[in-house]
C-alpha positions, 0 to 999 in steps of 0.5 A, spaced: 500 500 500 505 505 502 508 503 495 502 505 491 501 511 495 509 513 494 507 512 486 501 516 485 504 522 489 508 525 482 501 524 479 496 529 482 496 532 487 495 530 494 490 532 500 493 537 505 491 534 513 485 539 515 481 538 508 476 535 508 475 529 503 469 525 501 469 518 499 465 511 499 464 507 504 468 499 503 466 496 509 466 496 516 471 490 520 473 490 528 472 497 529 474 500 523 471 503 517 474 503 510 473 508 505 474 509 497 478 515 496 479 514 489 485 516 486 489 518 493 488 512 497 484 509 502 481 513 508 480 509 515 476 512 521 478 507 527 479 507 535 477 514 538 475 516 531 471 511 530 468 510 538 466 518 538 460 517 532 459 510 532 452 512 532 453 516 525 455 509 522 452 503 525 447 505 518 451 506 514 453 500 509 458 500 503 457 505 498 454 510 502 458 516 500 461 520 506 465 526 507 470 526 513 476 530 515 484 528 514 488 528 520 494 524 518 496 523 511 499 517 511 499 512 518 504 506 518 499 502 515 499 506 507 492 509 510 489 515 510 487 516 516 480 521 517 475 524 523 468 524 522 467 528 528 472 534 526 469 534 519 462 535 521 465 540 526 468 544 521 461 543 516 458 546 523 463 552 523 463 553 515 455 554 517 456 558 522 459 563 518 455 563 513 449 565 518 453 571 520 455 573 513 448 573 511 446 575 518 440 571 518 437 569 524 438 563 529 435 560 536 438 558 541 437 555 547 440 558 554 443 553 558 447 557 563 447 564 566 454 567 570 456 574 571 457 576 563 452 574 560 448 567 557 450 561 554 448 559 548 447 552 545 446 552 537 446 545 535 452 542 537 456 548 538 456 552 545 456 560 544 456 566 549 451 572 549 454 578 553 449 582 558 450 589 553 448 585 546 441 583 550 435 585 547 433 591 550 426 588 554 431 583 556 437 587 559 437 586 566 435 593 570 437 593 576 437 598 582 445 600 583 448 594 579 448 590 584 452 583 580 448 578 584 441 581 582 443 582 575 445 575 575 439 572 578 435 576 573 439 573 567 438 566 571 430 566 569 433 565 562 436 558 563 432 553 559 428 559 554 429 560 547 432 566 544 433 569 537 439 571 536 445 573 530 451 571 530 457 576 531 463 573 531 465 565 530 472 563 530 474 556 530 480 556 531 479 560 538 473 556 539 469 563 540 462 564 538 459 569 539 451 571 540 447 577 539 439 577 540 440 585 540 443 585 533 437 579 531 432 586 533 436 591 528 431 591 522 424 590 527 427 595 530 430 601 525 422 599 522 419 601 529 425 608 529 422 610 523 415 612 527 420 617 530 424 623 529 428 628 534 423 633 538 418 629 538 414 628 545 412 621 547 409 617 553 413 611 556 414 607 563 420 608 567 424 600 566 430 602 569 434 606 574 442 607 574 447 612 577 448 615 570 439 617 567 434 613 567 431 608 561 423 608 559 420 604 554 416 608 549 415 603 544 414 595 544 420 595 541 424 601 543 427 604 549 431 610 550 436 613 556 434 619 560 441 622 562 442 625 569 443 631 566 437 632 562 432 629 568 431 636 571 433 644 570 436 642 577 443 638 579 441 632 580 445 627 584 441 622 584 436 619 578 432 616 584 430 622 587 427 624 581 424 618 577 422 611 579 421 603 576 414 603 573 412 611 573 409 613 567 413 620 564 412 625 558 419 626 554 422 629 548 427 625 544 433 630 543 437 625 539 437 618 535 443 615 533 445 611 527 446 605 531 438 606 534 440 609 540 434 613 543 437 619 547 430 623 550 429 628 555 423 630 561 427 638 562 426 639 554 418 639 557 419 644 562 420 652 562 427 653 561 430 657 566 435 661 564 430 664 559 429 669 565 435 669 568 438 676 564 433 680 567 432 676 574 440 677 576 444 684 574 451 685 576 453 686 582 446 684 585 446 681 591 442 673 591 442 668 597 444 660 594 445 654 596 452 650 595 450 645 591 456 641 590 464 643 591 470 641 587 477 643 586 475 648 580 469 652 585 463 651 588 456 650 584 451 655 587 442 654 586 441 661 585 434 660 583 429 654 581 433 651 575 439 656 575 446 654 577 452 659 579 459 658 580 463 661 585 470 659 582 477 657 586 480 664 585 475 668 589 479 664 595 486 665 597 486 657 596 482 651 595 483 648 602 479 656 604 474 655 599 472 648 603 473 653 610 469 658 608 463 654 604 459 647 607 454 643 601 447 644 603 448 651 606 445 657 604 450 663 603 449 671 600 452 672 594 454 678 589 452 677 583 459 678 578 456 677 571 451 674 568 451 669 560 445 667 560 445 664 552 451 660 555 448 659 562 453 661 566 453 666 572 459 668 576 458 669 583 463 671 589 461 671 597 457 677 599 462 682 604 
């Protein structure tokens, strides 16, 4: 056998180990399954290889055809031996790369939650969904961002189906990777398109973090309010402001290529700072409270929705600025200038 192998080498040109190759089906005898590969030789699947799908063979008879994979050229013996479990893995890959070319979408089954995210089963292949690629209805909100809450959140997923689209699939760094919020992309854009900046519309409040708050507007899309646009005032913390369940008014103020919807609550009310030019002249005095303290000066409630500045440079030093004001406490203050087009107003301490 070795010699007719050598023979045929400088006729054609040989398989490379990893090919796949197809042949049909000699015999099976003791463990071993014989395959005509034609002009290359003779293909064997047998011990581990043969172990691992004897499931697939046992109705398998001569002349089946079948595909299987090279693993090692030419063994002692003159065969060529091959996998049939690594050549229907490799099918499997190829499949799922067509799948995330084409972007077509795929159910899975969760079978596992951890702190990241889901793992997903697709077929025979294991895949892992990160937290942040979840739908939007599906993305755990949790008060605080407590990991433990978030992770009994995900672990209600276990056992369900999702749809989802395949972001990335490596076999070589055996990395599949799922997107359900990507599988909503064109549902989504069809549901964007209902919408457009400056609109006003009604949702409920989902989730509450340190950065805003998210409402759900439509059955398929959900927006951020950033802290910054929840109130005319400085707010510290979201919760004061809004909660999980409450019914709100909002402004879209920005919609992104990517489909993320920014809106607003303050865009609703008066504007303060409309006033703020004949409500506060030069060199007037105005009570306020200091409202925050950092290392370039102290902000300043002046009004219902209007922040001054006092700056670190009216004060002899940093450490003198905190002596002399306490967050929380109301002040006299002298009114320096007043941008109100810039929403700035500069103040000092009142003599």
């Amino acid at each position: 056998m070795k010699e007719a192998l050598t023979t045929h080498k400088s006729l054609f040109q040989l398989p490379k180990v990893g090919e796949l190759v197809e042949g049909t089906i000699l015999g099976k005898e003791s463990g071993v399954l014989y395959i005509d590969l034609g002009i290359i030789g003779t293909g064997v699947i047998y011990g581990r290889e043969y172990f691992a799908v004897q499931d697939q063979l046992k109705d398998l008879k001569p002349g089946d055809k079948l595909s299987a994979k090279l693993i090692e050229l030419e063994n002692e013996d003159g065969y060529r031996e091959l996998s049939l479990k690594e050549a229907g893995e490799e099918k499997t890959w190829h499949r799922l790369r067509e799948l995330r070319d084409s972007k077509e979408p795929l159910k899975v089954k969760i079978t596992e939650a951890n702190r990241g995210g889901l793992m997903a089963q697709a077929g025979d292949m294991m895949g892992f969904i990160p937290v942040s690629q979840l739908a939007p209805a599906h993305y755990p909100r949790v008060e605080g961002g407590n990991k433990e809450m978030i992770l009994e959140e995900l672990r209600k997923f276990v056992g369900e189906e999702l749809t989802v689209r395949i972001l990335d699939a490596e076999p070589q760094e055996n990395k599949l990777i799922f997107s359900e919020r990507a599988a909503e992309t064109d549902k989504i854009q069809d549901a964007l398109g209902k919408y457009s900046v400056g609109d006003e519309v009604e949702g409920e409040i989902t989730g509450v973090v340190e950065f805003g708050a998210f409402i759900k507007f439509d059955p398929l899309l959900e927006g951020l309010i950033h802290i910054s646009e929840l109130d005319w005032n400085l707010v510290k913390d979201p919760r004061d402001v809004v909660s999980v369940g409450q019914s709100v008014k909002a402004k879209i103020v920005d919609i992104s290529g990517d489909g993320r919807v920014s809106l607003s609550l303050k865009a609703l009310q008066n504007d303060p700072w409309n006033n703020a030019q004949d409500m506060f002249k030069e060199g007037a005095r105005v009570e306020g409270e200091v409202t925050k303290i950092n290392s370039y000066g102290a902000l300043v409630k002046v009004s219902d929705g209007i922040q001054g500045l006092v700056h670190v440079s009216e004060f002899a030093s940093e450490d003198e600025m905190k002596e002399q004001l306490v967050e929380g406490t109301t002040y006299a203050f002298e009114v320096i200038s007043v941008e109100a087009s810039e929403r700035k107003i500069a103040l000092r301490l009142a003599k």
